[in-house]
C-alpha positions as a Python dict, from the first residue, in 0.01 Angstrom:
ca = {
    (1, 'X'): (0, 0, 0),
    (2, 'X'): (332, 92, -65),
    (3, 'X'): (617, -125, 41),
    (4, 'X'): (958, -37, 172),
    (5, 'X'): (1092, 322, 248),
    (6, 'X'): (1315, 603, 173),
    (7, 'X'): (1356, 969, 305),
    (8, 'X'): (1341, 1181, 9),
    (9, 'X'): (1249, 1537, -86),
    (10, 'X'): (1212, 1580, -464),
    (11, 'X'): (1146, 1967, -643),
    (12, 'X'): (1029, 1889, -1014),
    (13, 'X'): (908, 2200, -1251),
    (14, 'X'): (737, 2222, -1586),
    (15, 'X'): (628, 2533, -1703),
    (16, 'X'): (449, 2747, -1434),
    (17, 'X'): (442, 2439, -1196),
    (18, 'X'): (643, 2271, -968),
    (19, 'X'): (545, 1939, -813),
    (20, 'X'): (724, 1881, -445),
    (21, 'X'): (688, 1554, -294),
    (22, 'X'): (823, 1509, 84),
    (23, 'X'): (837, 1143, 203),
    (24, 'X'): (993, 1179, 528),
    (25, 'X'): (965, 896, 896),
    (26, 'X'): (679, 802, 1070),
    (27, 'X'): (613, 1060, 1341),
    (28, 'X'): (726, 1009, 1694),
    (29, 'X'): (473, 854, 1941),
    (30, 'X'): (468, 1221, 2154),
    (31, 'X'): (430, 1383, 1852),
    (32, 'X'): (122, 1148, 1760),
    (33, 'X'): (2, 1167, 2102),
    (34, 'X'): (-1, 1565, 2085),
    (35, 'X'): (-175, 1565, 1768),
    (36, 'X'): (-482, 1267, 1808),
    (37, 'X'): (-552, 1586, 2118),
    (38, 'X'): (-566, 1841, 1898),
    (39, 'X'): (-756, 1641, 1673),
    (40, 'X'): (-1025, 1549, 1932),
    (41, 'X'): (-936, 1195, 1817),
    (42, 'X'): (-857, 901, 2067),
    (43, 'X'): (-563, 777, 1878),
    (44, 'X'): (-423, 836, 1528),
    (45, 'X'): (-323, 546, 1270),
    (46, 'X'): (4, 313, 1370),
    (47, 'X'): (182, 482, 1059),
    (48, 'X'): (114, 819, 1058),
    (49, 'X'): (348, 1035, 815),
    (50, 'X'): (231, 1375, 908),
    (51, 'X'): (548, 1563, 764),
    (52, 'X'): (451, 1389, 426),
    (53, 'X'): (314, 1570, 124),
    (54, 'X'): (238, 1603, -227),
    (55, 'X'): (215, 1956, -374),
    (56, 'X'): (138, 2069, -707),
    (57, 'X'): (202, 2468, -693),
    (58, 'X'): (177, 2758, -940),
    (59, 'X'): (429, 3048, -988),
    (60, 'X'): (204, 3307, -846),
    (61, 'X'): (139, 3054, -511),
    (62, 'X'): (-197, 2918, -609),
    (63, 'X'): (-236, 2525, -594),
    (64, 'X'): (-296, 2224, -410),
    (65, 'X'): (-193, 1994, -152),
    (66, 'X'): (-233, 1643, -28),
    (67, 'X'): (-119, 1561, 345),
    (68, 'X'): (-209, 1324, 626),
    (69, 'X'): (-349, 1614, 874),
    (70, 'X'): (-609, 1768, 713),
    (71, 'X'): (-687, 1417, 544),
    (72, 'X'): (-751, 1266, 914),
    (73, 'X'): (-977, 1596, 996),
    (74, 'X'): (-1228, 1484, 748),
    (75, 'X'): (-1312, 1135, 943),
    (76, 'X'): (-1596, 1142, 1132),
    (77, 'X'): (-1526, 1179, 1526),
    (78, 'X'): (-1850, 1129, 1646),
    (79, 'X'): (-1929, 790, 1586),
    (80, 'X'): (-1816, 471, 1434),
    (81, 'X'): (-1897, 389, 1078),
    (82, 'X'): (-1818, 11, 1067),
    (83, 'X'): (-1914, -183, 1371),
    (84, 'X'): (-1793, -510, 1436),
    (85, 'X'): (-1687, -767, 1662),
    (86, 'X'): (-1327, -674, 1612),
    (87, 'X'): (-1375, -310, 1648),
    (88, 'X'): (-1381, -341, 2038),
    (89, 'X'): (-1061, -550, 2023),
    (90, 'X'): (-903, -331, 1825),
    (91, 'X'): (-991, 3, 2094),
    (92, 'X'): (-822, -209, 2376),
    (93, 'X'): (-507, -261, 2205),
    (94, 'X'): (-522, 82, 2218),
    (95, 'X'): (-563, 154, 2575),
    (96, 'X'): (-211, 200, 2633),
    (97, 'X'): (-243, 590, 2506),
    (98, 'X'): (-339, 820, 2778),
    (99, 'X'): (-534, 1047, 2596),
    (100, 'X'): (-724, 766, 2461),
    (101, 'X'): (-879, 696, 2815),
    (102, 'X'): (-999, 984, 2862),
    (103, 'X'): (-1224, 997, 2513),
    (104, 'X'): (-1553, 829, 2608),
    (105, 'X'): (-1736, 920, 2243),
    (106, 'X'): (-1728, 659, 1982),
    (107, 'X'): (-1560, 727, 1657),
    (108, 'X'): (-1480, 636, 1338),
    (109, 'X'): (-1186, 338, 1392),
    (110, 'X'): (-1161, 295, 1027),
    (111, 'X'): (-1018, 682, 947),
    (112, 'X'): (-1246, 664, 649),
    (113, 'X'): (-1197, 1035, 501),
    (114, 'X'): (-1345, 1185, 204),
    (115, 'X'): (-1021, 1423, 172),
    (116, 'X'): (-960, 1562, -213),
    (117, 'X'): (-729, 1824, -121),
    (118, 'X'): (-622, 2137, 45),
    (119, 'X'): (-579, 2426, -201),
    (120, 'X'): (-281, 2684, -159),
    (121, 'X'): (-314, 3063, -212),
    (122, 'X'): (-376, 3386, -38),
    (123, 'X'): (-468, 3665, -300),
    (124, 'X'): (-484, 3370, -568),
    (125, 'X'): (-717, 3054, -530),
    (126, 'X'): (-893, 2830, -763),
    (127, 'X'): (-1251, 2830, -748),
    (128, 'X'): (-1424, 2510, -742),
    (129, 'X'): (-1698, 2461, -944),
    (130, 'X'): (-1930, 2161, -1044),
    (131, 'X'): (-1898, 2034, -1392),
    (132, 'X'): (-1995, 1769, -1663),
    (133, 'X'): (-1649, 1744, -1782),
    (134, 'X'): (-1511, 1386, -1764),
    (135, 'X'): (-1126, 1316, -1722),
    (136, 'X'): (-1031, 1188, -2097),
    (137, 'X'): (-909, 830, -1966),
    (138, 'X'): (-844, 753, -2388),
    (139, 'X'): (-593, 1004, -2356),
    (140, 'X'): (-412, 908, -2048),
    (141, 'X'): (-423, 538, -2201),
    (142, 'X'): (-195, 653, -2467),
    (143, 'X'): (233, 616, -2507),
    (144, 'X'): (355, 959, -2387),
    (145, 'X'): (673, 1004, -2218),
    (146, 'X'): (683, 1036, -1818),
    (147, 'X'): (900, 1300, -1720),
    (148, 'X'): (802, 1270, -1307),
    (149, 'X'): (668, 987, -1112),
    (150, 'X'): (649, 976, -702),
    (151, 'X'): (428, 815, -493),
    (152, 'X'): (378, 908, -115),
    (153, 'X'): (237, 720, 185),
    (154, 'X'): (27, 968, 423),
    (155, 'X'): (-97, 696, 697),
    (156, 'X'): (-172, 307, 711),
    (157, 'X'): (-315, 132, 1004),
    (158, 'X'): (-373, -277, 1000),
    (159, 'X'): (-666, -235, 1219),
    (160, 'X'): (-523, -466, 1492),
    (161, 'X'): (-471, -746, 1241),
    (162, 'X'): (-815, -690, 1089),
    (163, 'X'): (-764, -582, 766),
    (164, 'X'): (-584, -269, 641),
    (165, 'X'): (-670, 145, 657),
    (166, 'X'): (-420, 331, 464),
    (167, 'X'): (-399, 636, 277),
    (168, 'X'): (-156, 720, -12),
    (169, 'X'): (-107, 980, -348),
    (170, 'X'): (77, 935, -654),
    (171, 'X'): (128, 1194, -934),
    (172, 'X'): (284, 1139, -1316),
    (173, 'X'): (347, 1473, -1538),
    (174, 'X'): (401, 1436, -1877),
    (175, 'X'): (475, 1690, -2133),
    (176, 'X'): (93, 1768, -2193),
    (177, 'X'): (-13, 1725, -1884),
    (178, 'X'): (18, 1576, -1525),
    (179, 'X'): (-236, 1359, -1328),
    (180, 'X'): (-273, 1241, -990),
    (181, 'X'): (-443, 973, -811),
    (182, 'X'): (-500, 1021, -387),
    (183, 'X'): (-668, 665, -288),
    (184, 'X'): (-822, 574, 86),
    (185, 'X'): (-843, 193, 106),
    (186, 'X'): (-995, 6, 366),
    (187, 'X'): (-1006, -356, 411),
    (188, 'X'): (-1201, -475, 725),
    (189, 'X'): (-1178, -857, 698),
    (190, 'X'): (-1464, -1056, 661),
    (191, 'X'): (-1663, -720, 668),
    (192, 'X'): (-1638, -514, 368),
    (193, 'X'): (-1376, -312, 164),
    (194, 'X'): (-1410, 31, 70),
    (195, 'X'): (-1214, 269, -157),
    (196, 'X'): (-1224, 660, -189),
    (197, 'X'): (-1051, 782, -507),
    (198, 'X'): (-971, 1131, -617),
    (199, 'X'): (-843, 1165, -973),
    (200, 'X'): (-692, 1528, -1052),
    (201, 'X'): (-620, 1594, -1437),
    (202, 'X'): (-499, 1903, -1618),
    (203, 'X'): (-376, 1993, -1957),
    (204, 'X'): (-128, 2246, -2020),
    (205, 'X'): (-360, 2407, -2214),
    (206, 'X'): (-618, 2466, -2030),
    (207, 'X'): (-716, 2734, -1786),
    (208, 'X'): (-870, 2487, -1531),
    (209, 'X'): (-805, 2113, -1365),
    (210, 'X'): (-1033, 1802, -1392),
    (211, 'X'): (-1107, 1674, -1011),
    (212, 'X'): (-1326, 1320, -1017),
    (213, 'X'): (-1410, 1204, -677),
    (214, 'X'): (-1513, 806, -659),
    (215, 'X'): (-1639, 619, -367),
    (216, 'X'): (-1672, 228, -434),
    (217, 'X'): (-1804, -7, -148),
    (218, 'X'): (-1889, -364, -126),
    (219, 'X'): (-1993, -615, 164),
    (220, 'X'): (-1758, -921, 194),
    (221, 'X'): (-2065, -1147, 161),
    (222, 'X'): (-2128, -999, -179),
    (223, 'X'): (-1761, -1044, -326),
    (224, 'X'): (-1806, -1438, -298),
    (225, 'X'): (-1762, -1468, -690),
    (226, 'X'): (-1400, -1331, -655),
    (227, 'X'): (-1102, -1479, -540),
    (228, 'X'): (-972, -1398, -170),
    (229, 'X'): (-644, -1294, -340),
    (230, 'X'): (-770, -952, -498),
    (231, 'X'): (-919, -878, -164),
    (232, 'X'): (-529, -730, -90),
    (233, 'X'): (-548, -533, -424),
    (234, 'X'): (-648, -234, -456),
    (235, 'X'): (-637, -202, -834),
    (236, 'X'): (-728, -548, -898),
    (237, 'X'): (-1044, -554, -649),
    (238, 'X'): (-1196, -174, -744),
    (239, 'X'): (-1348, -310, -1067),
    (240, 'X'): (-1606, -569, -836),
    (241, 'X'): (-1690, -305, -610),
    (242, 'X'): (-2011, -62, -672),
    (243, 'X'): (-2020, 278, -696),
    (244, 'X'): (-2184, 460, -438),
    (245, 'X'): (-2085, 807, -429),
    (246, 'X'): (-1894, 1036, -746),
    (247, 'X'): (-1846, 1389, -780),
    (248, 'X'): (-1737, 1571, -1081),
    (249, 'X'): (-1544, 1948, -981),
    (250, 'X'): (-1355, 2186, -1216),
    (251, 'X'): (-1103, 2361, -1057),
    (252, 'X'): (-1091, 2720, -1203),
    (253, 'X'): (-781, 2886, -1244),
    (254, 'X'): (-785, 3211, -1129),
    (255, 'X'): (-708, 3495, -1363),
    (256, 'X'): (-349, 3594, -1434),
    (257, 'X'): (-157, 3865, -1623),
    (258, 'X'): (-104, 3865, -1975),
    (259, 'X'): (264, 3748, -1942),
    (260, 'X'): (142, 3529, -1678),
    (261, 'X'): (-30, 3400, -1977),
    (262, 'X'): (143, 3410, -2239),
    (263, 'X'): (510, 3387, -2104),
    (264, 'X'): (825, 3597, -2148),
    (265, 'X'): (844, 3810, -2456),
    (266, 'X'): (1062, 3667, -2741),
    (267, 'X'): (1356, 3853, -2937),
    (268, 'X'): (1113, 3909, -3234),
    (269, 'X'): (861, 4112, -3023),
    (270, 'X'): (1155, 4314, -2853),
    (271, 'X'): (1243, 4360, -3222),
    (272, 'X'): (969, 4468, -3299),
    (273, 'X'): (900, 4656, -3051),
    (274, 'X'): (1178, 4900, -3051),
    (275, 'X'): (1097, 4912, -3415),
    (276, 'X'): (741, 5083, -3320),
    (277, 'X'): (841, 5304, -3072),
    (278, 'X'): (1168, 5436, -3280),
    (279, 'X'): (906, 5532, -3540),
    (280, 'X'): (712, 5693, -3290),
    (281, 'X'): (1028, 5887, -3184),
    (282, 'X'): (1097, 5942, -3510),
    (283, 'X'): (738, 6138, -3571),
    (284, 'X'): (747, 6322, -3259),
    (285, 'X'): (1107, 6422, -3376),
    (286, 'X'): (953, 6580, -3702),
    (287, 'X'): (643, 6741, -3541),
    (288, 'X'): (911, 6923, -3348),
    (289, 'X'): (1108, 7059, -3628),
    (290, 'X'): (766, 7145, -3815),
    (291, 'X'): (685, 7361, -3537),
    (292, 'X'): (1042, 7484, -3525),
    (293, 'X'): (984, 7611, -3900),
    (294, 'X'): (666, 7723, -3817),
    (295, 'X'): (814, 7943, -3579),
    (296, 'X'): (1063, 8080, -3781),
    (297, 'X'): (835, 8148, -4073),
    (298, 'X'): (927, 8489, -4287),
    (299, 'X'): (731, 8734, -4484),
    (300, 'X'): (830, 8844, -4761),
    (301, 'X'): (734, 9141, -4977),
    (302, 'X'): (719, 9034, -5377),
    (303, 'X'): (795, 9390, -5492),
    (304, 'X'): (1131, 9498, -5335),
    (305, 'X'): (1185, 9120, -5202),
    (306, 'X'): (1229, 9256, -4808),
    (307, 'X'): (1143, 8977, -4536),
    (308, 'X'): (1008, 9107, -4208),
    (309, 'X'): (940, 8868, -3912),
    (310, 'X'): (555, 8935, -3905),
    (311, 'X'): (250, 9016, -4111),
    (312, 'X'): (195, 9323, -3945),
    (313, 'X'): (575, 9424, -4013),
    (314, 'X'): (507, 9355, -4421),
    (315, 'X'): (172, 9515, -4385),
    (316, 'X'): (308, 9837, -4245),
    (317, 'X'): (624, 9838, -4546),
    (318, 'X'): (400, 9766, -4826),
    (319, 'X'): (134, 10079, -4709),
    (320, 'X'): (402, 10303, -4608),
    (321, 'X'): (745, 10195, -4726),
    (322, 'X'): (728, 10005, -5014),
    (323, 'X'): (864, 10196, -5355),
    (324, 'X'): (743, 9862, -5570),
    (325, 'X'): (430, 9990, -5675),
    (326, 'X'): (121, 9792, -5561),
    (327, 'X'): (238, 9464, -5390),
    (328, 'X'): (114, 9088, -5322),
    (329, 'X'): (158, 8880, -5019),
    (330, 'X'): (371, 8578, -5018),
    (331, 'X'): (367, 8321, -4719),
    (332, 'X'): (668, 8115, -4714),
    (333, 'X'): (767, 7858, -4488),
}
């Protein structure tokens, strides 16, 4: 979990995106109290940060979100996953909240959630789809500069001294790319340990983001082979623990504008541009004065050399006029 604290509210953009992360106090117990009602739940973790929040958010208002509320709506409120000696403890040291007393149904005490997000967008959203893609781990392995890194605690709970509950999201964006890791970890002691990982990955490049969701479980029995120590790290203790749930999503980006696309125009296309349409001016400009001389055309009789204005006006001279003898049309323009 993370350790110490500091009220912050950070803005960071790259390209099309801006990252805002929002660490911000632990709510006030009315304000918890208000909520865990709304929320159907008896009571909400001891740490609940429920102005916190990591947001990764296009231009044109499409993206996602990772918060504490919506997180806690995906724990089951109907019954309790892990029961235990301790559990029953725990729900008396609770008994204090009001609201609590007047919940009869059990629930889960662990605020296990399967949470992977909350996408942003009204007109624009990104369409989830299922996919064989894998995150390219190789990649992320490799030296590239890190030009944003936050972290930010959504809840923790110790479980009345039983272990640990918390969840937390961290992002890094480097110039390719950015990725973020959103982790539930739950350490009942002498039970089990669980961990729920979502791993979001895009490229810069790419018209869609990677989303890998991991669920890894193990008894407490069954982790006799490693030492008590890791039990406390997440990082450390995720390698021991089976898989027992993954889903692979690709999150489509929805369809944009060409300069969406392909950004602001450069001087050179301007250039050249204005160089297209000025020659398009240009031949509109002499269509016009073709006509013009078309308009003004003049007939002229070869014998005497007379113009007139129209054939009909030569026509007439040369049958009735004319002195030159017999005469041949000329068109001149």
């Amino acid at each position: 979990m993370i350790h110490g604290f500091k009220s912050s509210n950070q803005d960071f953009s790259f390209g099309p995106w801006k990252v805002t992360a929002i660490k911000t106090h632990i709510m006030k117990s009315a304000d918890v109290e208000k909520l865990a009602e709304e929320m159907h739940m008896p009571c909400l973790p001891e740490m609940m940060f429920g102005d916190n929040v990591l947001r990764i958010q296009h231009s044109s208002g499409f993206g996602i979100e990772f918060n504490a509320k919506d997180a806690l709506k995906r724990v089951n409120k109907n019954q309790g996953a892990v029961k235990v000696a301790c559990a029953e403890e725990w729900q008396e040291s609770r008994s204090d909240s009001e609201h609590s007393k007047e919940i009869v149904k059990p629930y889960d005490w662990t605020y296990t959630t399967d949470y992977k997000g909350t996408m942003l967008g009204n007109d624009l959203i990104m369409n989830v789809v299922p996919t064989t893609e894998r995150i390219n781990t190789e990649k992320l392995k490799a030296r590239e500069q890190i030009m944003f890194f936050e972290e930010v605690l959504l809840f923790e709970d110790e479980l009345h001294d039983h272990g640990v509950s918390g969840l937390s999201v961290k992002i890094r964006v480097m110039p390719s790319s950015f990725f973020l890791l959103l982790r539930f970890f739950l350490r009942v002691d002498g039970v089990l340990i669980r961990m729920n990982d979502t791993r979001l990955y895009h490229e810069s490049d790419k018209t869609y983001m990677l989303r890998e969701y991991t669920c890894r479980e193990s008894k407490i029995s069954n982790l006799s082979h490693v030492p008590a120590p890791l039990f406390t790290d997440p990082n450390e203790i995720s390698q021991y623990l089976p898989v027992t749930e993954t889903i692979y999503e690709k999150l489509e980006l929805p369809l944009m504008s060409q300069e969406e696309t392909s950004g602001p125009e450069t001087e050179a296309e301007r250039e050249g541009r204005g160089l297209e349409d000025g020659n398009s001016v240009t031949s509109q400009e002499e269509r016009i004065e073709e006509e013009e001389l078309e308009d003004e055309s003049i007939y002229t009789c070869n014998n005497c050399q007379q113009d007139f204005d129209s054939l009909a006006e030569l026509t007439e001279h040369r049958t009735q006029h004319c002195l030159g003898g017999n005469p041949k049309l000329s068109l001149q323009v």
